[in-house]
N, C-alpha and C positions, 0 to 999 in steps of 0.2 A: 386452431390456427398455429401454426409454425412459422413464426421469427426469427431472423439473425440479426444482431448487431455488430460488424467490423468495431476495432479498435486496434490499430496498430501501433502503436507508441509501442517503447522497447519495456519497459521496467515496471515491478510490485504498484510502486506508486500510481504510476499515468492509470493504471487500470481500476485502482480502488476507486483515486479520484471520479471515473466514469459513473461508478457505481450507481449514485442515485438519477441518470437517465437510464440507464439500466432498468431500474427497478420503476422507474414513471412509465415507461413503453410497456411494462405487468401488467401496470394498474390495467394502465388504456387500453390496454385490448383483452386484460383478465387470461393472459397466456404466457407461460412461464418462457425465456428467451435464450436464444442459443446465442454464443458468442463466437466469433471468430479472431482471437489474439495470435501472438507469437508467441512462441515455445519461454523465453526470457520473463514472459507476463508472469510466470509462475502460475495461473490460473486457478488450473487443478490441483493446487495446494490447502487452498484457501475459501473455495468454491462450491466444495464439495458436500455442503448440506445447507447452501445456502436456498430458499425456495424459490426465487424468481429467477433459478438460472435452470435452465434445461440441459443442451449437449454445452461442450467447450470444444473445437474445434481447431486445430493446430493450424497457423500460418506458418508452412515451412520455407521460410524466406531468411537471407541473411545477406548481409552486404559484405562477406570476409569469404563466403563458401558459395559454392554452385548445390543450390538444395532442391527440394523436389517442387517449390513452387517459385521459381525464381525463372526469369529470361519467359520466351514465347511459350516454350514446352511447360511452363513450370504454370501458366495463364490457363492453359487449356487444362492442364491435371484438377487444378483448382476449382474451374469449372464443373469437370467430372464430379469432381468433391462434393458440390454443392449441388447439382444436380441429383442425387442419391439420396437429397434430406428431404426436396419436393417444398422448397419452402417458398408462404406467401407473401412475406416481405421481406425488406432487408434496409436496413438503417445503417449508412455509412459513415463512421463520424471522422471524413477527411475529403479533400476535394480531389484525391486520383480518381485522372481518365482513367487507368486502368482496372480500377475497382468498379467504374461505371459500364466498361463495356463486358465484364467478366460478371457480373448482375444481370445484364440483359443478354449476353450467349446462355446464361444458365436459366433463362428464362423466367425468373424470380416476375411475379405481377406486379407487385408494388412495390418501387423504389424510390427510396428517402436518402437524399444526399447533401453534404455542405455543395455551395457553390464551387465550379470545378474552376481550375485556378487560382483557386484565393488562399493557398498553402502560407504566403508571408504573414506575423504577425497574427495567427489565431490564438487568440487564450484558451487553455486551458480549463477554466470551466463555464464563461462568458459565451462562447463559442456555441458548444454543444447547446448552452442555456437557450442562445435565441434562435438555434437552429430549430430545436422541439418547438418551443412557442410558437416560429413561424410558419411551421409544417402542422403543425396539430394543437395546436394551441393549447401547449402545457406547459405549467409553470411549475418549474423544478428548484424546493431550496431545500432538500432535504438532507441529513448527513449519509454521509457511506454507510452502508450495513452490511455485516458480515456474521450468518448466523452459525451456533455451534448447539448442538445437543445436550441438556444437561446429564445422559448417560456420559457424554465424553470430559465431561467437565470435573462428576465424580469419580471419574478413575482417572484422573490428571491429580485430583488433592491427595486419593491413596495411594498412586504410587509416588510421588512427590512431597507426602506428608505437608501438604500446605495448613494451617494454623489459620483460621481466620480472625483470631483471633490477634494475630499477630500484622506486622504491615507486610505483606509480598509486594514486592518491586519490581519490574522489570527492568532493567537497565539497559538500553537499545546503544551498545557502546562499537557497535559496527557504522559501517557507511562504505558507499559506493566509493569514494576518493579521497585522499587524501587531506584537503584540507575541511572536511565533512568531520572529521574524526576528533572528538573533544578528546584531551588527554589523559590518560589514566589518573591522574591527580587532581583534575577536578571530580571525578565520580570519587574518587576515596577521599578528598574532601565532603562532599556530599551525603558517604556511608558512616564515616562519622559523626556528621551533626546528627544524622538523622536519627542513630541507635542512640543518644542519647536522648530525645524524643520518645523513642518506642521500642521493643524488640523489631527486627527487620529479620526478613529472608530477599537475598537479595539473587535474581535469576540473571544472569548475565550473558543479553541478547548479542550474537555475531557471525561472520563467517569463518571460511576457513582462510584469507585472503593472509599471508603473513605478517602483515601490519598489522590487521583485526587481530591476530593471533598475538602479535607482543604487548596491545594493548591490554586482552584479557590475561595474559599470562602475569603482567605487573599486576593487575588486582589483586592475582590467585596466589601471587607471592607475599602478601601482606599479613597482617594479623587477623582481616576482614575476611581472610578464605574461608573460616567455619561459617560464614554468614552466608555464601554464595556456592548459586546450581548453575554450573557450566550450562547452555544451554548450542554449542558448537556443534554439537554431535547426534543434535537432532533437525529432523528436517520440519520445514515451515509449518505441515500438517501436522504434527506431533507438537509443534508450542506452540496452535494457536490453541488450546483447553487450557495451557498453563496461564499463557495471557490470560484469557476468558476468567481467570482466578484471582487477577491483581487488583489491591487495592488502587493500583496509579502504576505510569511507566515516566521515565524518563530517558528520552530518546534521541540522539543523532540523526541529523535528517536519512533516515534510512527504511529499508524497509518498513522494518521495525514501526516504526512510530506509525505511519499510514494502517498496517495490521492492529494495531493497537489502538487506535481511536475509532476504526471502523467496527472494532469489536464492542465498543461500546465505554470503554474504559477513558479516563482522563490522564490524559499524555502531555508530560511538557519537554517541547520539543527545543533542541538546541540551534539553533538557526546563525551557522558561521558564515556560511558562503555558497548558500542555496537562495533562489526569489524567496521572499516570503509566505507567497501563496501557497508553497506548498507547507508550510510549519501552521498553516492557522486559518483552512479550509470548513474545517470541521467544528464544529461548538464543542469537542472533546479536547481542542488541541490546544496547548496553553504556553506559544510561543515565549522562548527566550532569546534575548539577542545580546550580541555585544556590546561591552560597555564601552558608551560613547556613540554609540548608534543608533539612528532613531527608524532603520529599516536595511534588512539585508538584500543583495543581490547575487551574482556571480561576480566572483573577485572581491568580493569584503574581505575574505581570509579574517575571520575572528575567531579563528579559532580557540585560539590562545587568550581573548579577549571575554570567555563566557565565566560570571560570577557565581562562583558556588552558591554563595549568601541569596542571590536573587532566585534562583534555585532551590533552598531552604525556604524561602518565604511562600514562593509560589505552593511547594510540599505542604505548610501549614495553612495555609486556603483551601485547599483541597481537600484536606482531612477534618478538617475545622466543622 
C-alpha cells in the first residue's frame, strides 16, 4: 500500500511535531509513509533512516518566488507529481480546497482531510489528534521519533572523540528570531557551573545567521573554548549522530531542541517568547521559562529573564 501524508507548515519544528501521526498511520496500515513537506521542513535531513517514512517529496511552493508548484500551472505539475507514485491514499493535515481537488485530479482512492474551511485557530497537535481518531479511530500520544543507526553514532564518537564518560552537551544556542536567542552569558554561566560538577564537552548547536554567529563567537572567545565543538559548519544530517551521543541538550526554541528530544535525548529548552507548546510537547523536553512567569507566548520577550541557576538545577535532575 502506498500512502502520502501532506504537511505544509514551513519549519524543523511543525514537522517533527507531526511526527507521531505519522508513525500511527505505519502502524495502521503496517505501510511505511511518504510525505509531501516544503523544501524549509528540512526533511531529508533528518529523515533519512528513519523506518516509517518512505519517499519525501518536495512541495515546491513559496510565497516570496514563482516556483514549480505554485499558481494554476504549479496545481497541475503537482498533480503530475503524484500521479507518478500511484498512491492509495493520501492524508491531508490542513483544510486547503486546493489540496482537496489536486487529490482527486490525481486520482488518489482514499482521501482523508481536516474539514475544509476551518484554517482559523487549529492547534498544532489537538488538531491532527482528533482528526485521526475521528477518521480511523486512532489514538495518538506518542513522542516524536527520529531514528539513527548505531553505525553512524560510532563514527560520530571517533571522529569527534566523544568520552562517555564524560558529560556531552549540546547547546542549541541558535534560533529562528531574535528574541528566541538566550544570551551568550547565560550558557557560559551555565558552562561554568556545570564543569565544576563534571568534566563537560560542550558542542555548540547554530546557524550561519550573523547574530547566531556573534553569539557563538562570544562563547568561543572565552576560556570555555577548549571545552567546545563548533558545530556551524556541519549540516543537520551530519549532527544529528553527534546529538544521538549527548548526555542532555540545552536548547533555544530552535531547531535544535525539537531534533534533540525526538532523538530521544533530554532537552531543556529555553522558552523566551515562543507558545509553550512547542518547549514541552515531548516527555523529553524539560521547559524553562522566565523568571516571573508562569507561562510563555509570543511577545513574552524573556529573554533576558531565563535563570542560569534554574537551568543548573534542572542539569542535576537529569543526571541525578
Amino acid at each position: 500500500m502506498k500512502i502520502l501524508a501532506i504537511q505544509n507548515r514551513m519549519g524543523i519544528g511543525d514537522t517533527v511535531i507531526f511526527l507521531p501521526f505519522i508513525k500511527a498511520l505505519h502502524k495502521k496500515f503496517n505501510s511505511p509513509i511518504s510525505l509531501l513537506v516544503k523544501e524549509s521542513s528540512k526533511a531529508d535531513q533528518y529523515l533519512f533512516e528513519t523506518d516509517y517514512i518512505d519517499k519525501i517529496l518536495i512541495l515546491e511552493r513559496d510565497s516570496d518566488n514563482y516556483n514549480r508548484h505554485d499558481g494554476l500551472l504549479g496545481s497541475l505539475n503537482l498533480i503530475k507529481d503524484l500521479k507518478k507514485n500511484n498512491f492509495d491514499k493520501i492524508f491531508i493535515f490542513n483544510s486547503s480546497l486546493r489540496f482537496s481537488l489536486i487529490a482527486h485530479f490525481s486520482k488518489i482512492p482514499n482521501i482523508y482531510q481536516y474539514p475544509l474551511f476551518s484554517k482559523n485557530k487549529q492547534h498544532i497537535i489537538d488538531t491532527p489528534k482528533k482528526f485521526l481518531k475521528n477518521k480511523l479511530d486512532i489514538d495518538v500520544d506518542e513522542d516524536p521519533n527520529i531514528q539513527i543507526s548505531d553505525k553512524l553514532k560510532s563514527e560520530a564518537i571517533k571522529k569527534f572523540q566523544i568520552n562517555k564518560n564524560e558529560l556531552n552537551i549540546l547547546l542549541g544556542i541558535g534560533g529562528s528570531g531574535p528574541t528566541k536567542r538566550i544570551p551568550s552569558r547565560t550558557f557560559l554561566e551555565v558552562m561554568d557551573k556545570t564543569l565544576k560538577v563534571k568534566k563537560c564537552k560542550f558542542f555548540l548547536a547554530t546557524g550561519k545567521n550573523t547574530e547566531e554567529q556573534i553569539i557563538l563567537n562570544e562563547i568561543l572567545s572565552t576560556k570555555y573554548k577548549n571545552f567546545c565543538v563548533p558545530l556551524d559548519k556541519f549540516s543537520i544530517k551530519e549532527t544529528l549522530p553527534i546529538i544521538k551521543n549527548c548526555s542532555f541538550s540545552i536548547c533555544n526554541d530552535s531547531s535544535f531542541s525539537h531534533l534533540s528530544a525526538a532523538l530521544g535525548i533530554k532537552t531543556i529548552t529555553l522558552m523566551a517568547d515562543t507558545p509553550l507548546i512547542y518547549g514541552n510537547y515531548s516527555s523529553n523536553m524539560f521547559p524553562i521559562l522566565p523568571d516571573g512567569e508562569e507561562t510563555v507566548s509570543h511577545n513574552t520577550l524573556g529573554k533576558e529573564k531565563i535563570n542560569s541557576e534554574k537551568i543548573l538545577s534542572k542539569i542535576i535532575e537529569i543526571i541525578s
